[in-house]
C-alpha positions as CSV (number, residue, x, y, z in Angstrom):
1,X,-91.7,138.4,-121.8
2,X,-88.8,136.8,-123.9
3,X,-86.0,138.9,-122.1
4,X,-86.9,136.4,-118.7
5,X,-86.4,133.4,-120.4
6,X,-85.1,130.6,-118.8
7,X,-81.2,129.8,-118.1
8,X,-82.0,126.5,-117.2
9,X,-78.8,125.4,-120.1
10,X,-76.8,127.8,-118.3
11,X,-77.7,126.7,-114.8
12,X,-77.3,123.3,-115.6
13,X,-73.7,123.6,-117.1
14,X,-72.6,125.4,-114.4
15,X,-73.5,123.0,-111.9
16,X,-72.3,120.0,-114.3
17,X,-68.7,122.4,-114.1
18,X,-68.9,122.7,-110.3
19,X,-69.3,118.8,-110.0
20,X,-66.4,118.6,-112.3
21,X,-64.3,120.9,-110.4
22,X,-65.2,119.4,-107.0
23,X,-62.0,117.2,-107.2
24,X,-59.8,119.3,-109.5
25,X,-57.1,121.3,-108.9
26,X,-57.1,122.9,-105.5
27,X,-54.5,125.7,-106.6
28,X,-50.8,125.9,-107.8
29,X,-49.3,122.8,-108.7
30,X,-46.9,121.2,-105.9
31,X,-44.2,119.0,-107.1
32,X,-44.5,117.4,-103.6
33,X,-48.3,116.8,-104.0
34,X,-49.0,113.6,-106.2
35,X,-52.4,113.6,-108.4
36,X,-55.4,114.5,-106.8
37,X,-57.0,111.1,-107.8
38,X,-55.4,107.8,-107.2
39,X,-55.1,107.1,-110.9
40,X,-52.5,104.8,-110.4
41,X,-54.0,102.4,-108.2
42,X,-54.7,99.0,-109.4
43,X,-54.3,96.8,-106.3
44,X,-54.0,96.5,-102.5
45,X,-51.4,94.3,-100.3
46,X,-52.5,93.7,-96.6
47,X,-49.2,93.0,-94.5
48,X,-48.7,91.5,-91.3
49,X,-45.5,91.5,-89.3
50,X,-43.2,92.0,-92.5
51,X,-45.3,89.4,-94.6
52,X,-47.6,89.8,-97.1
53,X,-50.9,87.9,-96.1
54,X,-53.4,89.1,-98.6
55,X,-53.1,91.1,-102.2
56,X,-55.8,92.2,-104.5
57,X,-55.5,92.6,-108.1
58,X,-58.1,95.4,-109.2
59,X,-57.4,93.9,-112.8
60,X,-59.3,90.8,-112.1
61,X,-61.2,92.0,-109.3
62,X,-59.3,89.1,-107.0
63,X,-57.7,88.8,-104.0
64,X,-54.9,85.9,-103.2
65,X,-55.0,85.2,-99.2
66,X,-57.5,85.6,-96.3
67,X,-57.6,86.8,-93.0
68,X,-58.1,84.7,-89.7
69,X,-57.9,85.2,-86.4
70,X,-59.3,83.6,-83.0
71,X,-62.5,84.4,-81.6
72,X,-61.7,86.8,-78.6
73,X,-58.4,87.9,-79.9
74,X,-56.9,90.4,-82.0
75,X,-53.4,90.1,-84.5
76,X,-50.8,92.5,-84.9
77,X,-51.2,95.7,-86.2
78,X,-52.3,95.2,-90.0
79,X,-50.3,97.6,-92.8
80,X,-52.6,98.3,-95.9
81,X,-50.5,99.4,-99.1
82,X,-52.5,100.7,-102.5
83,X,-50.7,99.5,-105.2
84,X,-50.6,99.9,-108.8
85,X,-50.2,97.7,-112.1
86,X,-46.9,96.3,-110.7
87,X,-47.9,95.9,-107.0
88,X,-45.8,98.6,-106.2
89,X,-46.9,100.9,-103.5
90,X,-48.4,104.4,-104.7
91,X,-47.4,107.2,-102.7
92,X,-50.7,109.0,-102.0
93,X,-51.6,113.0,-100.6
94,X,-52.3,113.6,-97.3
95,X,-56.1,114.2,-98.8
96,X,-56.0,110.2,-98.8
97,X,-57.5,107.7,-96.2
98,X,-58.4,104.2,-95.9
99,X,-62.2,103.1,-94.9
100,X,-62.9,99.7,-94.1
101,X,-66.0,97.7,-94.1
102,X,-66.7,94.2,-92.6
103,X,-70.1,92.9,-93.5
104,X,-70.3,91.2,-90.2
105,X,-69.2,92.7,-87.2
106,X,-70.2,90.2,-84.7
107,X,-68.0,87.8,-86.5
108,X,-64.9,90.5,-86.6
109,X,-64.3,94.0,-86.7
110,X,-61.1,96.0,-88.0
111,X,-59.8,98.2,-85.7
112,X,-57.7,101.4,-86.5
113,X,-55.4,103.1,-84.3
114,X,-56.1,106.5,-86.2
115,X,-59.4,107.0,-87.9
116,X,-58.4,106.8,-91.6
117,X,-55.2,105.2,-91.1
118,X,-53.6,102.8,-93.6
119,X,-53.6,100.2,-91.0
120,X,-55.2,98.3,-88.2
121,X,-55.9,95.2,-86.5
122,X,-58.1,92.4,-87.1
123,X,-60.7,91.5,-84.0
124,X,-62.1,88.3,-83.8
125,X,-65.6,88.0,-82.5
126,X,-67.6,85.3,-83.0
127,X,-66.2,82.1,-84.5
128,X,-67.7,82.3,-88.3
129,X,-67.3,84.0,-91.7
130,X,-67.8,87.3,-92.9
131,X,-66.2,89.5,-95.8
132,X,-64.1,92.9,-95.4
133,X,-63.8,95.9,-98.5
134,X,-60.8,98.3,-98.2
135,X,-61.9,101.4,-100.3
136,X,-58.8,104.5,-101.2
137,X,-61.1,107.3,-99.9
138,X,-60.5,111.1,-101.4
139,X,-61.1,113.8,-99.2
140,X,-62.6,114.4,-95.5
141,X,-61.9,111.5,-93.2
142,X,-65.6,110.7,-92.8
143,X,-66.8,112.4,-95.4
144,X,-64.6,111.9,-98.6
145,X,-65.7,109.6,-101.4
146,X,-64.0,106.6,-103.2
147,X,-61.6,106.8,-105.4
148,X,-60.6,102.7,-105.6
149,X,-62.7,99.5,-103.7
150,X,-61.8,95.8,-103.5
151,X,-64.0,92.9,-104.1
152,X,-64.5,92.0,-100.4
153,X,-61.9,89.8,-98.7
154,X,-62.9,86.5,-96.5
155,X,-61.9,87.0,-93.0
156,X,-62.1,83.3,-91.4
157,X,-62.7,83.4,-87.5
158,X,-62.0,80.0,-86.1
159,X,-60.1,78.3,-83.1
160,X,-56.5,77.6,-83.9
């Protein structure tokens, strides 16, 4: 029975090629369309009514700045830039969205307008402190995976 021999090389190729291909190329090159990966991006820069409150260097894992708010209130609506090595901001496909984690959402919770926005605002909850990740997400809103993650942020909720 030699002629039914296993494929299992074959098989296993192929679905190494597939898993390869998952993010690749999704058909002619579009000089509008900017790589489908966010190569590029080495940073993050969280902006607040035209200022700069928090950046993260992906370089050294860092972040200079914090958030705060109140408990019981909520700031302004939060802009979230991916940068790269010169904290410039990378212009990303519409394949692209943010997802945000706060590891304590009784203490605060980040609110966007638009699910996978770039943006959003900062609810304060209970007064405390917790810690918030931004992570570049590739693909389905929901269902894409991470292309770039911070080290998590402090969010300080506290009475002013």
């Amino acid at each position: 029975m030699r002629h039914f021999q296993p494929k299992l090389p074959l098989v296993v190729l192929t679905a190494g090629l597939l898993v390869l291909a998952a993010c690749g190329d999704d058909g002619p090159m579009d000089p509008m369309d900017d790589d489908d990966h966010a190569g590029e991006v080495e940073g993050v820069t969280l902006t607040l009514s035209g200022q700069v409150i928090a950046s993260y260097d992906g370089h050294d894992g860092a972040w200079d700045g914090e958030l705060e708010v109140e408990p019981g209130e909520e700031t302004a609506h939060i802009t979230v830039q991916f940068t790269d090595h010169d904290g410039v901001a990378v212009a990303l496909g519409n394949d692209f969205y943010l997802q945000v984690d706060v590891a304590n959402e009784s203490i605060a919770e980040f609110e966007q307008d638009t699910p996978g926005e770039f943006g959003g605002h900062l609810h304060g909850g209970a007064e405390g402190d917790t810690e918030i990740t931004f992570s570049l997400m590739h693909g389905a809103v929901g269902s894409g995976h991470a292309d770039f993650v911070t080290a998590p942020l402090h969010v300080h909720v506290h009475e002013h």
